[in-house]
C-alpha positions as CSV (number, residue, x, y, z in Angstrom):
1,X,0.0,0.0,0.0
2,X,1.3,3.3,-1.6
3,X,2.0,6.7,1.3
4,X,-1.0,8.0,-0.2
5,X,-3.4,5.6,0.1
6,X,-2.5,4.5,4.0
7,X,-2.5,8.5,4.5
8,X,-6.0,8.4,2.5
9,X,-7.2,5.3,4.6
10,X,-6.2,6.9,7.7
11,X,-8.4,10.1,7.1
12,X,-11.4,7.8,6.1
13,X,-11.0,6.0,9.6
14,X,-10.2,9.4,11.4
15,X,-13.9,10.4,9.6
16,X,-15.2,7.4,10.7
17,X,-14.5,7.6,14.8
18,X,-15.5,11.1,14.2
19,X,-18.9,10.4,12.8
20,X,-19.0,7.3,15.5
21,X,-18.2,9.7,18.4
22,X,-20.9,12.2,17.3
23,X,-23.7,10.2,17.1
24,X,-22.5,8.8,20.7
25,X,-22.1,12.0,22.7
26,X,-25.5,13.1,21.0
27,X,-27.3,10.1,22.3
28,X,-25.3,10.8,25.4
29,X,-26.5,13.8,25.8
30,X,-29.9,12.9,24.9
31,X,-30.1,10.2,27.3
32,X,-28.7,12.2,30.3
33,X,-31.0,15.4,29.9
34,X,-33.8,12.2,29.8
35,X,-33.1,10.6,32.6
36,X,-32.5,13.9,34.5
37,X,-36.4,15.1,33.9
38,X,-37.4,11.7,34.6
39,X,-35.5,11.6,38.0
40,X,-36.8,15.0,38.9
41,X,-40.3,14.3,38.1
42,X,-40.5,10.9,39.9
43,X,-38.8,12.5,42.8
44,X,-40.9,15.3,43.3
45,X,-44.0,12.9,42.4
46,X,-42.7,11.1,46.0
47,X,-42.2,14.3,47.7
48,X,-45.5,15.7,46.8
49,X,-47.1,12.4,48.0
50,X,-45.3,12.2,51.2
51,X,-46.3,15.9,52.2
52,X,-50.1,15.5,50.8
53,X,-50.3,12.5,52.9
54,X,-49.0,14.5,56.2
55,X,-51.1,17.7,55.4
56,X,-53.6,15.3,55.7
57,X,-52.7,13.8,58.8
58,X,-52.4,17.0,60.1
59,X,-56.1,18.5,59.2
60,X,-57.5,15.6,60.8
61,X,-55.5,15.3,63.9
62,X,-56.3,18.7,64.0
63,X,-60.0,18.1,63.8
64,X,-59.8,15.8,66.4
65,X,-58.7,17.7,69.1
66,X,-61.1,18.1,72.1
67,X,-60.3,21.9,73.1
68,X,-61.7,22.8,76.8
69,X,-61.7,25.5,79.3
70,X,-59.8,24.5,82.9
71,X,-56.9,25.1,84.9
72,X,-53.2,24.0,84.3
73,X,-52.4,20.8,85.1
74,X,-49.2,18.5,84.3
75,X,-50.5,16.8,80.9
76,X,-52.8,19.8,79.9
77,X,-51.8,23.0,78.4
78,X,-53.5,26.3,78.9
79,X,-53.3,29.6,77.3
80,X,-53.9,32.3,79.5
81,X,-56.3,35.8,78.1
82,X,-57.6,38.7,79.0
83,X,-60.8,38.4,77.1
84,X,-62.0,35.0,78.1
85,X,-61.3,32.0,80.4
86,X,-57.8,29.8,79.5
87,X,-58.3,26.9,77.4
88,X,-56.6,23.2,77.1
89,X,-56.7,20.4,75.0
90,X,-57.9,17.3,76.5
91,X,-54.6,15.1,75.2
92,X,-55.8,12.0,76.2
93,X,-59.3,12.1,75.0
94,X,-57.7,14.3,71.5
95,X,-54.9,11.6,70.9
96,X,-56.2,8.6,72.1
97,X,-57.9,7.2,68.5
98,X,-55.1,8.8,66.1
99,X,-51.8,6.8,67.5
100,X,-53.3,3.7,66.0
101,X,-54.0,5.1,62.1
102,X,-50.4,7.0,62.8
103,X,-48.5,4.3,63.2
104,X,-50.2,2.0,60.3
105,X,-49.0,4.9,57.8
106,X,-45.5,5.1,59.4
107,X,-46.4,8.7,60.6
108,X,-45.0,10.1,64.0
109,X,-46.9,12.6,66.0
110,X,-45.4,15.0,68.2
111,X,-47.5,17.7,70.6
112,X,-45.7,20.6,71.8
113,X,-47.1,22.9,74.5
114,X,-46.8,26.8,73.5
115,X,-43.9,27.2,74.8
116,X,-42.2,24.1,72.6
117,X,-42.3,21.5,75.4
118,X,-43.3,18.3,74.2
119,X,-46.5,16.7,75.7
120,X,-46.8,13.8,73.5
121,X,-45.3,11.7,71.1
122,X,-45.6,8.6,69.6
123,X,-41.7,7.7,69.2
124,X,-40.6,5.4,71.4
125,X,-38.0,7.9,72.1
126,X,-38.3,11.6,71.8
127,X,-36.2,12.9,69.4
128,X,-34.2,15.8,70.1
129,X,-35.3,18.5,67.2
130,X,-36.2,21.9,68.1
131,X,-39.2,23.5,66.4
132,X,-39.3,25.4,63.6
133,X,-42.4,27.3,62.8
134,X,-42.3,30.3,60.3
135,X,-44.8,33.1,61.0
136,X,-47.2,31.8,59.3
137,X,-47.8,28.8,61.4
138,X,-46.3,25.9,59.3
139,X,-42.9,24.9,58.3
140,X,-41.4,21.9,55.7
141,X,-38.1,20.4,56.8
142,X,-36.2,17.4,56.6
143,X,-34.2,16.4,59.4
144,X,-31.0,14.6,57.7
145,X,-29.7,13.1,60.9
146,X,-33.1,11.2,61.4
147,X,-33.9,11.0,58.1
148,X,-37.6,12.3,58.4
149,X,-39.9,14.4,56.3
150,X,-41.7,16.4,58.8
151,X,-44.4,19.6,59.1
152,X,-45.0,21.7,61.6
153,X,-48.3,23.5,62.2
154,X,-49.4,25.8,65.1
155,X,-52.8,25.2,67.2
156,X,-55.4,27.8,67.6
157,X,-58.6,28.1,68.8
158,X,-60.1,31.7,68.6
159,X,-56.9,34.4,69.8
160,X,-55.3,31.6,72.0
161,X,-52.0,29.4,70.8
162,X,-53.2,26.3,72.2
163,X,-49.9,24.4,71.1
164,X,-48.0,23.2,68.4
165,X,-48.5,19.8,65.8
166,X,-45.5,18.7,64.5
167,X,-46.5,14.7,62.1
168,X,-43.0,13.2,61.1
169,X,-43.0,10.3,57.8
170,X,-39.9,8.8,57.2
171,X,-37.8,10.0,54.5
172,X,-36.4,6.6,53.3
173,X,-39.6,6.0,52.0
174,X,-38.3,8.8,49.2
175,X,-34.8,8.0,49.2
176,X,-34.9,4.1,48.2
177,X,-36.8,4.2,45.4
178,X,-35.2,7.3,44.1
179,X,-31.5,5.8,44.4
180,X,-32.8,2.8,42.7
181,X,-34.1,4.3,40.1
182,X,-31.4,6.5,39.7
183,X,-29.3,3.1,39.7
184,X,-31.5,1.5,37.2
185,X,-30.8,5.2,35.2
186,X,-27.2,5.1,35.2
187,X,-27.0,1.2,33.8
188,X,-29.5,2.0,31.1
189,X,-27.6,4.6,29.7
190,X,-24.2,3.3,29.9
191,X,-25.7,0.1,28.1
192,X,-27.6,1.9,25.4
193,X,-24.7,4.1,25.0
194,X,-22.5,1.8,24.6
195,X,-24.9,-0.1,22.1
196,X,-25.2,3.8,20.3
197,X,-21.4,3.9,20.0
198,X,-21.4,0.1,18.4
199,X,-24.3,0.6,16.2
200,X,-22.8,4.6,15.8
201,X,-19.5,2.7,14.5
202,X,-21.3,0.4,11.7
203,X,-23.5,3.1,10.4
204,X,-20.4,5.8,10.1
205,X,-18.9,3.0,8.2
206,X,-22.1,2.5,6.0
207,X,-22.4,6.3,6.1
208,X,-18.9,7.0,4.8
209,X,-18.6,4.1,2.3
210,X,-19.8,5.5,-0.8
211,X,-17.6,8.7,0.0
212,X,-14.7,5.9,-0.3
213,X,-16.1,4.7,-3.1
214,X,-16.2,8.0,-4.7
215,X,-12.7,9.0,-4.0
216,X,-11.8,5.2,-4.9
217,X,-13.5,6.0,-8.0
218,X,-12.4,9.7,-9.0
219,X,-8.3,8.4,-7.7
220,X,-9.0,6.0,-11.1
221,X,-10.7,8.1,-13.2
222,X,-8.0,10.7,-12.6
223,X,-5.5,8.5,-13.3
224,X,-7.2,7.0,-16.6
225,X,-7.8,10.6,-18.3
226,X,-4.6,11.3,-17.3
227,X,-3.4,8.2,-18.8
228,X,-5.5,8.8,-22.1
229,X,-4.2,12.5,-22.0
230,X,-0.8,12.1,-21.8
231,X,-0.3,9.2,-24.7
232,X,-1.2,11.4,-27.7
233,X,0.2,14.5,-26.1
234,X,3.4,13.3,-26.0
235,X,3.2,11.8,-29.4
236,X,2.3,15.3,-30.5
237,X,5.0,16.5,-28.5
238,X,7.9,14.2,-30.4
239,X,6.5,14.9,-33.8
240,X,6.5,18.8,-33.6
241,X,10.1,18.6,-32.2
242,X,11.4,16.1,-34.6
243,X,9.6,18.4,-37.4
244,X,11.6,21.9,-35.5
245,X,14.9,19.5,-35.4
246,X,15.0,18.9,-38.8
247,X,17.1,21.7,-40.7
248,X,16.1,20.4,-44.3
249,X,12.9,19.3,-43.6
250,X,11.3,16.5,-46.1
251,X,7.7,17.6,-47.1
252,X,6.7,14.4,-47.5
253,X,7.7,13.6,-43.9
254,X,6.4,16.5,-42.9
255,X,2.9,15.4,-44.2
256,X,3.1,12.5,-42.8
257,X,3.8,14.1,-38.9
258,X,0.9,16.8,-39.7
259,X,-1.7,14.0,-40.4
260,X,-0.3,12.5,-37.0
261,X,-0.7,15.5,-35.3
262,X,-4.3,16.3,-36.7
263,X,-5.3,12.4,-36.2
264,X,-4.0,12.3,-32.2
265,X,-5.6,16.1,-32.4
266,X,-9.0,14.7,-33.3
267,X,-8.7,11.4,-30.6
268,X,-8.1,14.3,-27.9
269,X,-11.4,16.0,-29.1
270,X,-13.4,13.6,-28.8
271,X,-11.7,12.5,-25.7
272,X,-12.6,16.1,-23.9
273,X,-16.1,15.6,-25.6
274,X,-16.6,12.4,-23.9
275,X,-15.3,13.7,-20.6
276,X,-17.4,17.2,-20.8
277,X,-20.5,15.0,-21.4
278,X,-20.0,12.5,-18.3
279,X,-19.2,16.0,-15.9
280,X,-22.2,17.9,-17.3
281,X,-24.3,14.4,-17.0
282,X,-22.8,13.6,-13.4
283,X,-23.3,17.8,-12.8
284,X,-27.2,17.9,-14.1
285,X,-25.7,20.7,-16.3
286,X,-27.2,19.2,-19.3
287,X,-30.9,20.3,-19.7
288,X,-32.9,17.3,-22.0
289,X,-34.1,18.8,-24.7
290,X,-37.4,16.5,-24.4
291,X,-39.8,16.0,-27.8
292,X,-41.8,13.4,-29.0
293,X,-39.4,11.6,-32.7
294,X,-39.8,8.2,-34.5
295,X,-37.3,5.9,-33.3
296,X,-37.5,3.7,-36.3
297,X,-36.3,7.2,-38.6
298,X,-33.5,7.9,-36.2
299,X,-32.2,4.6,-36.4
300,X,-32.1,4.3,-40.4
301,X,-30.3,7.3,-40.2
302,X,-27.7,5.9,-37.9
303,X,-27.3,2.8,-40.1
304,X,-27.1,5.1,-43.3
305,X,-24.1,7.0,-41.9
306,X,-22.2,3.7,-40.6
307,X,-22.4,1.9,-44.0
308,X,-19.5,3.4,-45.6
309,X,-17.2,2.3,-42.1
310,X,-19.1,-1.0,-42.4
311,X,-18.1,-1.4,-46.3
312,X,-14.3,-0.1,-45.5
313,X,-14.3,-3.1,-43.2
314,X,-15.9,-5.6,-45.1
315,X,-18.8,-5.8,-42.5
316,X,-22.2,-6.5,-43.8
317,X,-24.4,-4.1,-41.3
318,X,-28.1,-4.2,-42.0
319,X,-31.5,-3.0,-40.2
320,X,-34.3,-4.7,-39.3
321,X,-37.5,-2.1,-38.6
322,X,-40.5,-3.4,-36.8
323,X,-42.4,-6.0,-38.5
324,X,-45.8,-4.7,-38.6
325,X,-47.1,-1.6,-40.5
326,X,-48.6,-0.3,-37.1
327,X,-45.2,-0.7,-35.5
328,X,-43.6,1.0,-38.4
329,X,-43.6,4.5,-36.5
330,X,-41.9,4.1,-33.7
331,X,-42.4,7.2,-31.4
332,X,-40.9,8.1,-27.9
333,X,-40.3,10.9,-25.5
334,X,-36.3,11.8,-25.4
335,X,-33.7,14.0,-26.5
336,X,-32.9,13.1,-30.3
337,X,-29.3,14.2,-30.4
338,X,-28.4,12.1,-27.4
339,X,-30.8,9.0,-28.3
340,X,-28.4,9.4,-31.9
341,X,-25.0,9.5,-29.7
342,X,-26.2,6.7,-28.3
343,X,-26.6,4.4,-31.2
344,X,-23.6,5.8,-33.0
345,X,-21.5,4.6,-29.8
346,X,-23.4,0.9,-29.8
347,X,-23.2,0.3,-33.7
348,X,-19.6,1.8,-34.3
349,X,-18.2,-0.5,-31.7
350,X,-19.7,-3.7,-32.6
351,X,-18.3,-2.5,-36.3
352,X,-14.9,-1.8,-34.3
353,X,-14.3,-5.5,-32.9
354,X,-16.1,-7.7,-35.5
355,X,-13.6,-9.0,-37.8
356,X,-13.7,-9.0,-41.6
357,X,-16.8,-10.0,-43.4
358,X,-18.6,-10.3,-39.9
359,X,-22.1,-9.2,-39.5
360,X,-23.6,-6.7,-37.5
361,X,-27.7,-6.5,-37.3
362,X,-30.0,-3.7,-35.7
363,X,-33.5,-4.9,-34.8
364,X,-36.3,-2.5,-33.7
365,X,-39.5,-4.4,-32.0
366,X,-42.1,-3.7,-29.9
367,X,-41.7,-5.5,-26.3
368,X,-43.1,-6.0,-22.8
369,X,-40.0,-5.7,-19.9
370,X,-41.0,-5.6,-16.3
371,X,-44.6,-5.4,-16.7
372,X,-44.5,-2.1,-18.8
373,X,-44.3,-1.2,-22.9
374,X,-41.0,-0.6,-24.1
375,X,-39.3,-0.3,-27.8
376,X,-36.8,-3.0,-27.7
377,X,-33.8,-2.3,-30.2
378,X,-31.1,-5.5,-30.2
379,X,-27.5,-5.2,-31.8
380,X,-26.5,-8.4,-32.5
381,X,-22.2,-8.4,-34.0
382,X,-20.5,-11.8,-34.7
383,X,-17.4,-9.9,-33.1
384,X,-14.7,-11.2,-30.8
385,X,-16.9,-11.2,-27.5
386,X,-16.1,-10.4,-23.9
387,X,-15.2,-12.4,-21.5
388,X,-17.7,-13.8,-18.7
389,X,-15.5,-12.0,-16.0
390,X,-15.5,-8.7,-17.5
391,X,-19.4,-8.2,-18.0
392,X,-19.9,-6.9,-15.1
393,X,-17.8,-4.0,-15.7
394,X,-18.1,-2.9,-19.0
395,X,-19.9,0.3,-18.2
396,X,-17.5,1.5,-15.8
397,X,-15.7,4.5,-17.4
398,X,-12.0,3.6,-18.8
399,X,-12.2,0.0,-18.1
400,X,-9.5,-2.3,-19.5
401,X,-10.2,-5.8,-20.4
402,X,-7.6,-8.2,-20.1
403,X,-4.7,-6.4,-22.4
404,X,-3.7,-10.2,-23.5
405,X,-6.9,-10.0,-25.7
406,X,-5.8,-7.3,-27.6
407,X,-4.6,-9.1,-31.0
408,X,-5.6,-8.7,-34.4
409,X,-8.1,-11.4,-35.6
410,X,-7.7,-12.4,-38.6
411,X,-5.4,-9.4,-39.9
412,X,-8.0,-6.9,-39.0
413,X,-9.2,-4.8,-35.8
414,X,-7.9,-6.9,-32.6
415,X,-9.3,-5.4,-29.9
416,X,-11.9,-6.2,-27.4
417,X,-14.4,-4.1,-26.3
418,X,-13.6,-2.3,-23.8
419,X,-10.1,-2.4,-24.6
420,X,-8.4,1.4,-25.1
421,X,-7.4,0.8,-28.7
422,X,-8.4,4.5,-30.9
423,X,-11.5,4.5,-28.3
424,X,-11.5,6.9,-25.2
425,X,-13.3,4.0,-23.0
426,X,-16.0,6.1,-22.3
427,X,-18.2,4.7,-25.1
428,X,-20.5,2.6,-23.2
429,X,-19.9,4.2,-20.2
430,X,-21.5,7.5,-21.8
431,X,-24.5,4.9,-23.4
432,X,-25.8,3.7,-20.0
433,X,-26.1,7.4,-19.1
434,X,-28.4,8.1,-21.9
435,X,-30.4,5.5,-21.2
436,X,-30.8,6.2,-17.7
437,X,-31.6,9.5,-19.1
438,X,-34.5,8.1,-20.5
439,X,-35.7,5.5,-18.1
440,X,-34.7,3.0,-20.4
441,X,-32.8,-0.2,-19.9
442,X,-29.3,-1.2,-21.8
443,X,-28.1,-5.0,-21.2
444,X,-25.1,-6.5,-23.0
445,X,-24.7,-10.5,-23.5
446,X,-21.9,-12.1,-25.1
447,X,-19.6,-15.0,-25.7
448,X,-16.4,-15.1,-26.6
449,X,-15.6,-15.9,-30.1
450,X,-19.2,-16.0,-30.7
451,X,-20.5,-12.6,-30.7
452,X,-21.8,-9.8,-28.6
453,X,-25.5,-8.6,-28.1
454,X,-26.6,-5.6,-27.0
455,X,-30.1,-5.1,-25.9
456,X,-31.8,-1.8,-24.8
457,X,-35.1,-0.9,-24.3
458,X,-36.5,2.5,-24.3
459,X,-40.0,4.0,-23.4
460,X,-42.8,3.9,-25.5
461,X,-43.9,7.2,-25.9
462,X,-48.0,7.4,-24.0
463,X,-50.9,7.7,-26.7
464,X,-51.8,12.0,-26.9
């Protein structure tokens, strides 16, 4: 492997890790901004049930309280006013009926005189945690050393603080289901990310495989146009300086190295022609000029103007039109001057590599392909053939079939198709983009020594 081409592989796999690394930190980030608004959501869900479900303890503690006037005794608190006797709360008779339903729902409650002393609790032991009540009578903490949600709410009945309610609900009952989930979380994204970054890493490949293909593609078309540039360029080159060498040039030599010159000057033409038609194909700089023309017209023209290469070979070229007078006018939708370029390429290189007193047949029919109406036209040649092998890639541009075939056969033109021999390459190459063009078909069959057929099928042009 060539400097170039490891340098040229490295950047494809330096693409590839790229494009495999951004569709993992995408999903990555995806996932985590996810999982943090699920996290949130289910945590405040718990927290928002855990304080619903002591605000609710608390209105109906709070509802149970018996409330009474009397005097101050050890277990019963009194508020002292100006304006009316001093109450208490009967603690026993208020309390009695509520320790029960507290402890089934894992809910403390504390009762705290007016001036914070507890009264009552039903911990087994009082816990030492000071009140907090904000002026508005009820506060939300969470104790972290005892791990407990709690609210406290002050007690009043009429002007008179009869004490304080503080309900307690243990905080683990948030906690463990959170961290598991947040557990659960963290393994789901680190497996699906790490699935992302496999399945991230086969579709960059996917993704960046016709790119290779591309370059692989343009690297050898490059190097074939060069190659078909530089042959009759140089030849030019060492027959205008054998021609300036020359003190007492021979006119007669001289002839001979201008027809040379204009022969290799015409090849390059039609060379640049070839490659200006591919680009502007490959480009869609090439409006179709569409219009309705008779197919079997066209192609009796392109058999008139190959008959005089077909008789300089000693090639017997004929036509067969459709059989039937109703098939006789053979209409389609297309561009005429490239539906002409195409025939010209198909017939002129059957004549090119069918030896002497060969034949070469053009058949125009009407035919059903693929369940729709097509115009079938078949160029049979008793040529040379092509190989099995090489089928495949006879439509690639500039491709060489094996250069061992390239002999003459029976002292006349020895190449095979596809072979670079007076031909640019491009020929069949620039024939399945016409077709394509047209939303025709183009199929080639051959064997060797036998003869190649060439089949393609065009649209039939819809009734007006």
């Amino acid at each position: 492997m060539t400097l170039g081409a490891l340098q040229w592989r490295e950047m494809f796999q330096a693409t590839r890790c790229r494009l495999a690394l951004w569709y993992t930190s995408v999903t990555a980030v995806l996932l985590l901004c996810f999982a943090s608004g699920f996290y949130l959501y289910v945590r405040t869900t718990l927290v928002e049930r855990v304080d619903d479900t002591l605000n609710h303890v608390l209105e109906v503690v709070q509802r149970s309280l018996v409330i009474e006037p009397g005097s101050v005794e050890a277990r019963v608190l009194t508020t002292p006013t100006a304006t009316g006797p001093s109450l208490r709360v009967n603690v026993e008779a208020s309390f009695r009926d509520n320790a029960q339903a507290a402890e089934d729902d894992h809910i403390d409650l504390e009762w705290f005189s007016p001036q914070g002393t507890l009264l009552w609790s039903t911990l087994s032991e009082p816990l030492p945690i000071p009140l907090h009540v904000n002026p508005a009578g009820e506060t939300v903490s969470v104790t972290e050393e005892q791990v407990l949600r709690q609210i406290t709410r002050r007690v009043q009945a009429g002007n008179q603080v009869v004490g304080y309610l503080r309900v307690s609900h243990p905080w683990f009952e948030v906690t463990k289901p959170t961290r598991r989930l947040l557990a659960d979380l963290s393994l789901g994204i680190c497996v699906t990310v790490g699935a992302v970054a496999a399945i991230g890493w086969l579709l960059s490949g996917l993704a960046i495989a016709p790119v290779r293909d591309s370059y692989q593609q343009l690297k050898q078309f490059t190097a074939d146009a060069s190659h078909e540039l530089r042959n009759p360029i140089a030849v030019i080159q060492t027959n205008v300086q054998v021609a300036l060498a020359d003190p007492n040039p021979n006119p007669q030599a001289q002839q001979g190295q201008l027809q040379v010159i204009e022969r290799l000057t015409r090849r390059l033409g039609r060379l640049v022609d070839d490659l200006l038609f591919l680009a502007r194909q490959d480009g869609g700089l090439t409006a179709m000029q569409w219009q309705a023309f008779d197919l079997n017209h066209l192609l009796a023209d392109v058999i008139e103007e190959q008959q005089a290469i077909a008789q300089d070979q000693t090639l017997h070229l004929s036509y067969q039109p459709p059989a039937t007078i109703l098939d006789a006018e053979a209409t389609i939708m297309g561009d005429p001057d490239q539906i002409t370029r195409l025939f010209t390429n198909l017939i002129s290189n059957s004549l090119q590599y069918t030896p002497a007193a060969g034949t070469v047949t053009v058949t125009l029919s009407p035919d059903k392909h693929q369940g729709h109406s097509y115009w079938q036209v078949r160029i049979c040649d008793s040529g040379i053939g092509i190989p099995a092998a090489a089928l495949t890639h006879v439509f690639d541009r500039f491709y060489r079939v094996d250069p061992a075939r390239a002999k003459p056969c029976d002292g006349q033109r020895p190449a095979p198709k596809g072979h670079r021999t007076g031909s640019s390459g491009l020929g069949l190459a620039i024939a399945q983009v016409i077709v394509q063009n047209h939303k025709g078909q183009i199929q080639i069959d051959s064997v060797v020594d036998k003869g190649t057929t060439v089949t393609v099928w065009l649209p039939m042009a819809s009734p007006r």
